[in-house]
VMD Tcl script that builds the backbone (N, CA, C; Angstrom):
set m [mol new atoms 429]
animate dup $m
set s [atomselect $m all]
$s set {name element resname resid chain x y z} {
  {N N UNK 1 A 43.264 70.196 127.053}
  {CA C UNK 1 A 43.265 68.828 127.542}
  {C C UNK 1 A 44.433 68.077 126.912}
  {N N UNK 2 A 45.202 67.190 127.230}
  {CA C UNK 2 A 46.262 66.667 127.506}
  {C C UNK 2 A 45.545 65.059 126.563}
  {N N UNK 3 A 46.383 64.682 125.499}
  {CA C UNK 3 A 45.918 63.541 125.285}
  {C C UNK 3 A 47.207 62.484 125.362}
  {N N UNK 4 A 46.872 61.297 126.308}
  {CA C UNK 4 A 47.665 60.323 126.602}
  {C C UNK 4 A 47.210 59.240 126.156}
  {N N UNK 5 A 48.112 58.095 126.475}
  {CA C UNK 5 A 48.024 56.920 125.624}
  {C C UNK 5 A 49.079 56.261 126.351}
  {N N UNK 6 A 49.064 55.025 126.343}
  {CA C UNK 6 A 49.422 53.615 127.012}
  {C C UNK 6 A 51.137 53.710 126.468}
  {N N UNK 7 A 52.130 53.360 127.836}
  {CA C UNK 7 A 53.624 53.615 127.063}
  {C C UNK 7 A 54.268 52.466 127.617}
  {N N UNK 8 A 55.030 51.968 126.676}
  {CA C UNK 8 A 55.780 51.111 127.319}
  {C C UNK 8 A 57.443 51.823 127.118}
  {N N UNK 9 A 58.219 51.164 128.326}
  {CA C UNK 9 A 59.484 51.453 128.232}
  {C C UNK 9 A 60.845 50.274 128.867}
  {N N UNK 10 A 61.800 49.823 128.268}
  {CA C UNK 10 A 62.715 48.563 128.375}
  {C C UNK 10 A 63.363 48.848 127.456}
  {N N UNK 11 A 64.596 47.566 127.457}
  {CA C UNK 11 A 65.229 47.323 126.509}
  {C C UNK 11 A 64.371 46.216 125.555}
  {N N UNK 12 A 65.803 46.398 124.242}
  {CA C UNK 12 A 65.208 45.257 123.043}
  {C C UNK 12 A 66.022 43.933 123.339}
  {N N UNK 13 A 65.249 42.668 123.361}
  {CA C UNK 13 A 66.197 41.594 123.449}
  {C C UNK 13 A 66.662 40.922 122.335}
  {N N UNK 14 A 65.542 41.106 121.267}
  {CA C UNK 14 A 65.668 40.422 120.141}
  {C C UNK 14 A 66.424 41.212 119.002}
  {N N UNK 15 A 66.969 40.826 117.963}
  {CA C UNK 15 A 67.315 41.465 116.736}
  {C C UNK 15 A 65.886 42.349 116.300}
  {N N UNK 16 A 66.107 43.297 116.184}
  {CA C UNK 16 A 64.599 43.982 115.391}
  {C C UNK 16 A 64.514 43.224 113.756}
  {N N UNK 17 A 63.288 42.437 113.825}
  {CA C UNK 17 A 63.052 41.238 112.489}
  {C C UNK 17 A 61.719 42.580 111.893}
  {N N UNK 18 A 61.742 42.771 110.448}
  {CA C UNK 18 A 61.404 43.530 109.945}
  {C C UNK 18 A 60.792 42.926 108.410}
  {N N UNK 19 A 59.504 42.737 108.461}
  {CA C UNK 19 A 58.976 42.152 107.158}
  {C C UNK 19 A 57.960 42.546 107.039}
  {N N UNK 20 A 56.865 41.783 106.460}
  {CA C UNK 20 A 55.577 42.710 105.406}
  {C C UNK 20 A 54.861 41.732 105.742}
  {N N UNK 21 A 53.689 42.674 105.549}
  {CA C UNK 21 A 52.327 41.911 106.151}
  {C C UNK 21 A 51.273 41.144 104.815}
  {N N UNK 22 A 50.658 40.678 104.835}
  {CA C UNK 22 A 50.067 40.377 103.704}
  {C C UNK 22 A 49.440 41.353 102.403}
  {N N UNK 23 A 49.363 42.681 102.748}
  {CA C UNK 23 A 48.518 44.183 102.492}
  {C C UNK 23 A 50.218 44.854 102.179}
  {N N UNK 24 A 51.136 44.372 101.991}
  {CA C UNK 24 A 52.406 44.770 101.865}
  {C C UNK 24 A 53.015 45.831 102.748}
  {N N UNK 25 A 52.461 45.674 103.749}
  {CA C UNK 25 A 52.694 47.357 105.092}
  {C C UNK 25 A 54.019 46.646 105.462}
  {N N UNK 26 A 54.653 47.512 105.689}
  {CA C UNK 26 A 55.977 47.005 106.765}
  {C C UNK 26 A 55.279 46.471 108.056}
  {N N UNK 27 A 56.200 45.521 108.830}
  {CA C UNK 27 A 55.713 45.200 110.220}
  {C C UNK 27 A 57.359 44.861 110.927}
  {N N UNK 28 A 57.392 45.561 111.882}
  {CA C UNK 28 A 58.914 45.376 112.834}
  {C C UNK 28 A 58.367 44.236 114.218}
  {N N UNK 29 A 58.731 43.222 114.684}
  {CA C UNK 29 A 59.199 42.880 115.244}
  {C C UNK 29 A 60.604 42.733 116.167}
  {N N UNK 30 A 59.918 42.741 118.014}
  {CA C UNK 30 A 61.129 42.737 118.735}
  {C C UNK 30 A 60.788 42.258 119.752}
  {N N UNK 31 A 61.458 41.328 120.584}
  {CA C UNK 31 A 60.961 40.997 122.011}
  {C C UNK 31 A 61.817 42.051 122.726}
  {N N UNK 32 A 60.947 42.512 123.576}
  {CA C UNK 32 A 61.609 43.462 124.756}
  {C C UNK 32 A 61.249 42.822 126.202}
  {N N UNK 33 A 62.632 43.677 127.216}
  {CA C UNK 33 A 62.268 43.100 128.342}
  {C C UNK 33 A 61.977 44.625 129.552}
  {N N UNK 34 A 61.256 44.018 130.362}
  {CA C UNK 34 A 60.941 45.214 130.998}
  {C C UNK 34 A 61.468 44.859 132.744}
  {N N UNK 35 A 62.451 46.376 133.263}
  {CA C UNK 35 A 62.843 45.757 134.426}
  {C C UNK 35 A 61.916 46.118 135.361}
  {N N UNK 36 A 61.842 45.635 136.769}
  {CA C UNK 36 A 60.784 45.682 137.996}
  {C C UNK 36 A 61.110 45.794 138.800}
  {N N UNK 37 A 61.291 46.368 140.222}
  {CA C UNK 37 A 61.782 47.126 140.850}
  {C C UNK 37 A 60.738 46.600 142.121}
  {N N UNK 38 A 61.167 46.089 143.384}
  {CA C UNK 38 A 60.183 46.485 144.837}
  {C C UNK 38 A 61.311 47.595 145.579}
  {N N UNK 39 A 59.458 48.477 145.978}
  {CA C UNK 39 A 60.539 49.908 147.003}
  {C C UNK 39 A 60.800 49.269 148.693}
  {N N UNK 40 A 61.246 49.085 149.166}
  {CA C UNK 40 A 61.370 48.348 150.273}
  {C C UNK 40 A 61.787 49.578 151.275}
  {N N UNK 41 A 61.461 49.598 152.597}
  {CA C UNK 41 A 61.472 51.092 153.621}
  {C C UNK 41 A 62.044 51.416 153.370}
  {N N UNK 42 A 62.542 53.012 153.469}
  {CA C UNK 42 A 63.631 53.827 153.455}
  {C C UNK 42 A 63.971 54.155 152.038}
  {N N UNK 43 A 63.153 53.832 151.342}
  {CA C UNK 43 A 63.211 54.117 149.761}
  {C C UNK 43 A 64.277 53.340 148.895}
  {N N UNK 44 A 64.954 52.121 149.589}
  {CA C UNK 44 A 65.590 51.743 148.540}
  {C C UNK 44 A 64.779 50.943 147.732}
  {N N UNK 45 A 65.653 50.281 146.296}
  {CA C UNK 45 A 65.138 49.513 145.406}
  {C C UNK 45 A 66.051 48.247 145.263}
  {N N UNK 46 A 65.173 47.179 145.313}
  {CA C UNK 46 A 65.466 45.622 145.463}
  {C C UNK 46 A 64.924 45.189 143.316}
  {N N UNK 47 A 66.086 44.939 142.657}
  {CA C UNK 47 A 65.566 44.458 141.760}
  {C C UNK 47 A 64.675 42.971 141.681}
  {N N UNK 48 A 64.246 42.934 140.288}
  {CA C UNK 48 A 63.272 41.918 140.618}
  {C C UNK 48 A 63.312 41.026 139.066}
  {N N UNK 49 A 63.128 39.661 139.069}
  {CA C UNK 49 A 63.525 39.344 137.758}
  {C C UNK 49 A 62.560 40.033 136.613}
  {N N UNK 50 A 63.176 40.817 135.708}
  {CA C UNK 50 A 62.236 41.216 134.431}
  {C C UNK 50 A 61.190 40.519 133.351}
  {N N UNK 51 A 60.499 40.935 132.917}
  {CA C UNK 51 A 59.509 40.192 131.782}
  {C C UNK 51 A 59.483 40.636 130.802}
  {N N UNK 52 A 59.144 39.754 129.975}
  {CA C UNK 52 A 59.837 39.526 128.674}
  {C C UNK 52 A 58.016 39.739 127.341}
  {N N UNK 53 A 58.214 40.890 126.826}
  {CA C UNK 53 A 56.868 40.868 125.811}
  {C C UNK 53 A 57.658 41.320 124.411}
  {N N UNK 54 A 56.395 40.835 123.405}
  {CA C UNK 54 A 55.969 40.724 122.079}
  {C C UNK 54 A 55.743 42.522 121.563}
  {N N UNK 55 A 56.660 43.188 121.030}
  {CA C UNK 55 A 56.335 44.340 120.754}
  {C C UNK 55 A 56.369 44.437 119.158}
  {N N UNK 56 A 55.298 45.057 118.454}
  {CA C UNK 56 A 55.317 44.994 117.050}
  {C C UNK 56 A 55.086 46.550 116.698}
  {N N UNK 57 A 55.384 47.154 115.302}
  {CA C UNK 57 A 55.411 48.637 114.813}
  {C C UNK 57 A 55.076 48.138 113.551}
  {N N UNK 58 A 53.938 48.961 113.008}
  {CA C UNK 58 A 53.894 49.195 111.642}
  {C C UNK 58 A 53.865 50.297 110.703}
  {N N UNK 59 A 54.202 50.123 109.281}
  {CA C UNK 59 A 54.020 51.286 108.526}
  {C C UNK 59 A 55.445 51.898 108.660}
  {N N UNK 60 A 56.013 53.083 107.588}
  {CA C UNK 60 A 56.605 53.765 107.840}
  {C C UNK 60 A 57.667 54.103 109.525}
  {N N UNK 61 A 56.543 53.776 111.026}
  {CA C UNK 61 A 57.575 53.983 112.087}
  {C C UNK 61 A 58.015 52.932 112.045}
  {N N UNK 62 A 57.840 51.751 111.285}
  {CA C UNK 62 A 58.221 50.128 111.252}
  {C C UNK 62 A 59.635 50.361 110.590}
  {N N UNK 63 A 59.834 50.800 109.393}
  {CA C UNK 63 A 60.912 50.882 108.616}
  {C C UNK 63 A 62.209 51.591 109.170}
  {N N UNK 64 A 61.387 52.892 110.256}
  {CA C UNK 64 A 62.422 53.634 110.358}
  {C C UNK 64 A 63.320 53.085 111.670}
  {N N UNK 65 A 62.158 51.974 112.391}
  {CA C UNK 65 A 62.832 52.072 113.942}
  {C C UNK 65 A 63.664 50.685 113.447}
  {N N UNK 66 A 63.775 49.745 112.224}
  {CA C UNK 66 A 64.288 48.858 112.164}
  {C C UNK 66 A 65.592 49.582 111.802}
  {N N UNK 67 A 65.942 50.888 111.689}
  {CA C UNK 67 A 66.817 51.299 110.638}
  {C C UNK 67 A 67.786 51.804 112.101}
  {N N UNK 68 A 67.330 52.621 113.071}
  {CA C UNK 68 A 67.808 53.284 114.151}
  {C C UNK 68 A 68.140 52.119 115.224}
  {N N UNK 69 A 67.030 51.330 115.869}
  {CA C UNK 69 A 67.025 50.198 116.883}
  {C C UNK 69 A 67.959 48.925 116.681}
  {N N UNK 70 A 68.157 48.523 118.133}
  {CA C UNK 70 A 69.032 47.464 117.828}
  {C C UNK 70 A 68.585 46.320 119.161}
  {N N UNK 71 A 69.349 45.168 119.158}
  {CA C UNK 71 A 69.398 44.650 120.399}
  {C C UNK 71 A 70.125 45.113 121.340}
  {N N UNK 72 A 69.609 45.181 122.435}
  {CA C UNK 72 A 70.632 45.741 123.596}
  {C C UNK 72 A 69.707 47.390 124.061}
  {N N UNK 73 A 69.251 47.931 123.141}
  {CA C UNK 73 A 69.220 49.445 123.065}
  {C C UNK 73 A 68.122 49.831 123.938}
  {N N UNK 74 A 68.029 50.858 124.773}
  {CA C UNK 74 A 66.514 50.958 125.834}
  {C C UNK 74 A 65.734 52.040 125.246}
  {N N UNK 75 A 64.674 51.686 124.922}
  {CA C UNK 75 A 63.750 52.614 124.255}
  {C C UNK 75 A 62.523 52.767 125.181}
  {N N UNK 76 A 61.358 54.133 124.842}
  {CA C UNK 76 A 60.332 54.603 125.488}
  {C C UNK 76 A 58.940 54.306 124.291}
  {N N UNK 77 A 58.380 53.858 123.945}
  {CA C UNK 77 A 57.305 53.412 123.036}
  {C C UNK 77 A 56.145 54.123 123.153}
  {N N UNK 78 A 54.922 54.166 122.588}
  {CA C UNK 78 A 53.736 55.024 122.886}
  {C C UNK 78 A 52.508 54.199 121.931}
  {N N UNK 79 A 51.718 53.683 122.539}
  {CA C UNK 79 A 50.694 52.748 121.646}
  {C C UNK 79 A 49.868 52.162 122.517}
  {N N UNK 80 A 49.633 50.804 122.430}
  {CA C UNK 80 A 48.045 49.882 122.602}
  {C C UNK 80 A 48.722 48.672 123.063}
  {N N UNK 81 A 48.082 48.276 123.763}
  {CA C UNK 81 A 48.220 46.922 124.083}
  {C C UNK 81 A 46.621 45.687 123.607}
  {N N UNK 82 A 47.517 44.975 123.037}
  {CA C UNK 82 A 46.277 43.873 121.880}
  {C C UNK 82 A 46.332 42.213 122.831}
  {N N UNK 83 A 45.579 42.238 123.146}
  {CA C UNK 83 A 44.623 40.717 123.613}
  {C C UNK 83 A 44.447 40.072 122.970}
  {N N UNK 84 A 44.855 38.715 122.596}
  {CA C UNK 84 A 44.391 37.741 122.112}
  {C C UNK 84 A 44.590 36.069 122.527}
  {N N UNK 85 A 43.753 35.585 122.031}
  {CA C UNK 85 A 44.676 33.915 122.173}
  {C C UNK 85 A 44.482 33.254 121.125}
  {N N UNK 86 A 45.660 32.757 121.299}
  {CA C UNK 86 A 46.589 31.649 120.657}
  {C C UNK 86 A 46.829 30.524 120.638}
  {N N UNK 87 A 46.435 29.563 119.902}
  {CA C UNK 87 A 46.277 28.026 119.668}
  {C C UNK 87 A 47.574 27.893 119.050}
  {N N UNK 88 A 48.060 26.960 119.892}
  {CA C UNK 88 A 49.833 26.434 119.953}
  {C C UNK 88 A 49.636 25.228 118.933}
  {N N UNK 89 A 50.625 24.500 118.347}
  {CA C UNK 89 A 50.646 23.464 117.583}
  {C C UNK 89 A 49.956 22.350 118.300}
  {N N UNK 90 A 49.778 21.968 119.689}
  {CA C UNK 90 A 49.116 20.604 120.666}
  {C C UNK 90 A 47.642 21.441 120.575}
  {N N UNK 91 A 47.123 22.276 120.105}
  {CA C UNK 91 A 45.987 22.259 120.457}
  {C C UNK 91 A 45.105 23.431 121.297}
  {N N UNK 92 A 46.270 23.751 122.254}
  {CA C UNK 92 A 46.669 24.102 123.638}
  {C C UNK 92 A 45.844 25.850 123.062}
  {N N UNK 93 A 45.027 26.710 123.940}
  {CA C UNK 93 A 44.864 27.946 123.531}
  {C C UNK 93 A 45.502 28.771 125.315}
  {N N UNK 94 A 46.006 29.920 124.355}
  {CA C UNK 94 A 46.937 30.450 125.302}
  {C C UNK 94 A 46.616 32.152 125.121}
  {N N UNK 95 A 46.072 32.641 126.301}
  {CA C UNK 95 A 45.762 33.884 126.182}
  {C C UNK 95 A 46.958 34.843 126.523}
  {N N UNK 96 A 47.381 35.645 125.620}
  {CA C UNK 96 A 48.220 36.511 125.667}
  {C C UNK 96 A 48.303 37.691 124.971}
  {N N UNK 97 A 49.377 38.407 124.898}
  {CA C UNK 97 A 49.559 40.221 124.363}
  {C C UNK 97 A 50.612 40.398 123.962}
  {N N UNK 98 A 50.301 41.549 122.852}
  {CA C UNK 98 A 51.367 42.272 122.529}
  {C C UNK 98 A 50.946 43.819 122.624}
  {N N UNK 99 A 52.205 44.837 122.566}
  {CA C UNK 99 A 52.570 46.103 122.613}
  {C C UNK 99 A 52.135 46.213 120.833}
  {N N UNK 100 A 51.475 47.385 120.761}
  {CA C UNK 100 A 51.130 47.580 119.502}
  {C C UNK 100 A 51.714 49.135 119.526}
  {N N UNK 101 A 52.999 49.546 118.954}
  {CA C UNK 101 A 53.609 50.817 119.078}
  {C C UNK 101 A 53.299 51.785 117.931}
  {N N UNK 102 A 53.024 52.641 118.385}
  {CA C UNK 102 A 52.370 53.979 117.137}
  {C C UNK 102 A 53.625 54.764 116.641}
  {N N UNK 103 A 54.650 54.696 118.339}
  {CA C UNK 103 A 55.694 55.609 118.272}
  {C C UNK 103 A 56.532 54.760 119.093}
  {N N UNK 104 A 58.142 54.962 118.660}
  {CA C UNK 104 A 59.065 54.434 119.476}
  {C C UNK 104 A 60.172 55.402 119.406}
  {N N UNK 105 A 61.081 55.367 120.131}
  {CA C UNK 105 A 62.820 56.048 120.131}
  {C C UNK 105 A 63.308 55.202 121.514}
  {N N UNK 106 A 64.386 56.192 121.390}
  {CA C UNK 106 A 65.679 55.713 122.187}
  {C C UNK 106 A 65.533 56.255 123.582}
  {N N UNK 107 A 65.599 55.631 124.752}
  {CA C UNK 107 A 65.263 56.454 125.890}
  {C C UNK 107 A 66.676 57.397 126.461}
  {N N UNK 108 A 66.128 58.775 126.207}
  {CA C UNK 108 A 67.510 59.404 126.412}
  {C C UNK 108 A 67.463 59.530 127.679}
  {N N UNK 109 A 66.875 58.860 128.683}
  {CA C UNK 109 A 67.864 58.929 129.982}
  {C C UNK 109 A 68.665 57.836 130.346}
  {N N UNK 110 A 68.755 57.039 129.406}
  {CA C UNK 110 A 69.644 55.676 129.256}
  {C C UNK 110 A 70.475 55.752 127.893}
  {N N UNK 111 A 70.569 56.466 127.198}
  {CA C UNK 111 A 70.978 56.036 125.801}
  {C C UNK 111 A 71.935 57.496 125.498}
  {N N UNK 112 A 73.194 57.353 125.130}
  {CA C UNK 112 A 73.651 58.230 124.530}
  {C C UNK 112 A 73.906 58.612 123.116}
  {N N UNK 113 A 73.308 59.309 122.621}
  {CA C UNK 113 A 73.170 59.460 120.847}
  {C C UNK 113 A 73.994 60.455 119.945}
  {N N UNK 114 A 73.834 60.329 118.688}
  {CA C UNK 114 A 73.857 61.802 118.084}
  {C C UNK 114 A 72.573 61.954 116.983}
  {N N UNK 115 A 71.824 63.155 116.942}
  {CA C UNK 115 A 71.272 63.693 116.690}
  {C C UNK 115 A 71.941 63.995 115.143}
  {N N UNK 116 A 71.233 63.654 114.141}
  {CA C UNK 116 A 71.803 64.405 112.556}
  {C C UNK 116 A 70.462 65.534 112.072}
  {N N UNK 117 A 70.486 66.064 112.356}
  {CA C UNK 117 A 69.687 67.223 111.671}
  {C C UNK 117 A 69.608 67.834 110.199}
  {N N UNK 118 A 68.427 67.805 109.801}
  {CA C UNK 118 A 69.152 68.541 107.799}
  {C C UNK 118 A 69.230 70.270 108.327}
  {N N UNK 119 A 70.071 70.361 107.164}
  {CA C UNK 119 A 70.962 71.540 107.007}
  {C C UNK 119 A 70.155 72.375 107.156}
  {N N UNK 120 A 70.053 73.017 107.978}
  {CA C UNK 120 A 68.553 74.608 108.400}
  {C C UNK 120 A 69.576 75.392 107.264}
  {N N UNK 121 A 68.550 76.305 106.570}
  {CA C UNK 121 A 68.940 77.899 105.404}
  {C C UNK 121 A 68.850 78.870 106.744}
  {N N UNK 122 A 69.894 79.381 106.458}
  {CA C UNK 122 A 70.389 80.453 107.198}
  {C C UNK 122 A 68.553 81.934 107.137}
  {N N UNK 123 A 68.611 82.635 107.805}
  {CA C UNK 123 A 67.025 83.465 108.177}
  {C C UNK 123 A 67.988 84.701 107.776}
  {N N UNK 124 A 67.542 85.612 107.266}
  {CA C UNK 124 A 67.860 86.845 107.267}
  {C C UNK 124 A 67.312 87.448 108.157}
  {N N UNK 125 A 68.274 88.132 109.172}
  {CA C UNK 125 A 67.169 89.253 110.103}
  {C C UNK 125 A 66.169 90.214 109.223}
  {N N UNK 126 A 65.006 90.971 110.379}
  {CA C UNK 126 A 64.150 91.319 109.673}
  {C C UNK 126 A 64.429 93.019 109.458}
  {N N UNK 127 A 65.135 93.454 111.073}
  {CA C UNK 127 A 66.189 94.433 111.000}
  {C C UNK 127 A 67.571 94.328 110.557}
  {N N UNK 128 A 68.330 95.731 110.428}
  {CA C UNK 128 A 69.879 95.619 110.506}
  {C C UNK 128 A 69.844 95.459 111.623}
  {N N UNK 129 A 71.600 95.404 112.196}
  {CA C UNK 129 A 71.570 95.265 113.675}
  {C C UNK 129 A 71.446 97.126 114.209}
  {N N UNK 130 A 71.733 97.415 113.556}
  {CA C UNK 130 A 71.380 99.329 114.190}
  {C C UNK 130 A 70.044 99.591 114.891}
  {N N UNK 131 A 69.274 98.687 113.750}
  {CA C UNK 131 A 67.685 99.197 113.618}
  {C C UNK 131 A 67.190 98.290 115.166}
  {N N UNK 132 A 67.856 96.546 115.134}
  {CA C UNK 132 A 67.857 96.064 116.430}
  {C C UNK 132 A 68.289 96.749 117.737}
  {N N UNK 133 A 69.626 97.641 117.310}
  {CA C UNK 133 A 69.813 97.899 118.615}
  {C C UNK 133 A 69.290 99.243 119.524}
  {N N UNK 134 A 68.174 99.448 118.824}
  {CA C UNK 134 A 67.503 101.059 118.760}
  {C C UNK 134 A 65.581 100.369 119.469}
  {N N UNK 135 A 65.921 99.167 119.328}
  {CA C UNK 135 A 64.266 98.128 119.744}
  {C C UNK 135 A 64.302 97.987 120.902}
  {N N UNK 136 A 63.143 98.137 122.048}
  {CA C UNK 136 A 63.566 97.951 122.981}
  {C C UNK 136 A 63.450 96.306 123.571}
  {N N UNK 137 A 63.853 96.453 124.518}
  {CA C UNK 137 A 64.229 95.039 124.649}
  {C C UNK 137 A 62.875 94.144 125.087}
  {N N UNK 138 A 62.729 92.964 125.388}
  {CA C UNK 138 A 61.272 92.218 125.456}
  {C C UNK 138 A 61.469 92.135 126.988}
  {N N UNK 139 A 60.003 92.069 127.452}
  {CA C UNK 139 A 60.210 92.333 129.012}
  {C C UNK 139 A 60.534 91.114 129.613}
  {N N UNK 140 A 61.418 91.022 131.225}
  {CA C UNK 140 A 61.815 90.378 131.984}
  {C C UNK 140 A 60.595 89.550 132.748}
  {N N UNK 141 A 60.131 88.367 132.666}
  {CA C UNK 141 A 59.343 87.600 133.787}
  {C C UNK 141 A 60.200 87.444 135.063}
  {N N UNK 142 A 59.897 87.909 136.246}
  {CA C UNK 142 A 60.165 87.350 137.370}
  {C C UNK 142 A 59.381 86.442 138.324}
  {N N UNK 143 A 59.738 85.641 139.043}
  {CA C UNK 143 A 59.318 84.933 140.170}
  {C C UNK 143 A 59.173 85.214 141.518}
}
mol reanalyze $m
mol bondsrecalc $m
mol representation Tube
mol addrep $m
């Protein structure tokens, strides 16, 4: 069984703001915007003005995505979405949400990167190559 979970995906509009919670956890802040699309006959796409949400990360993926993320940058997220309302300075209560992200990165079908990897230790084969080339080979799947 396949376990899924709620994703969001956009760009960042805001500076990623990165501070501590009262319990001293990291907490990242970012407003992101998300674009919208109508399919109209014949399959084209008519853009549509985007919306604009409250996305927050904590802990450890908090530290790291303030370290990688930027404004401008289009990322794919993986988390919760949180309900609440909100009493404005007039009084005023205002029901709204935020993206509560478990996981975030860079959306690589928009984003071009580089990848830094730590230094892999070289494997010693388990044969020489003689002893390999005397093995027979692993079988072919066809279609």
């Amino acid at each position: 069984m396949f376990r899924t979970r709620t994703s969001l995906s956009g760009f960042i509009v805001s500076e990623p703001a990165l501070t501590t919670t009262e319990r001293s956890d990291a907490r990242l802040y970012v407003r992101v915007g998300q674009e919208h699309f109508h399919r109209g006959e014949g399959g084209s796409f008519t853009p549509l003005e985007p919306t604009f949400h409250d996305l927050i990360v904590f802990g450890r993926t908090a530290e790291r995505a303030a370290e990688h993320l930027a404004k401008g940058d289009r990322f794919i997220a993986e988390g919760r979405i949180r309900r609440f309302t909100r009493v404005g300075s007039d009084g005023v209560q205002t029901d709204t949400e935020e993206f509560i992200a478990t996981r975030i990165g860079q959306d690589v079908a928009r984003t071009s990167y580089t990848v830094e990897r730590a230094r892999r230790t070289r494997q010693e084969p388990s044969a020489t190559p003689e002893e390999m080339a005397t093995q027979p080979a692993p079988p072919t799947l066809t279609a």
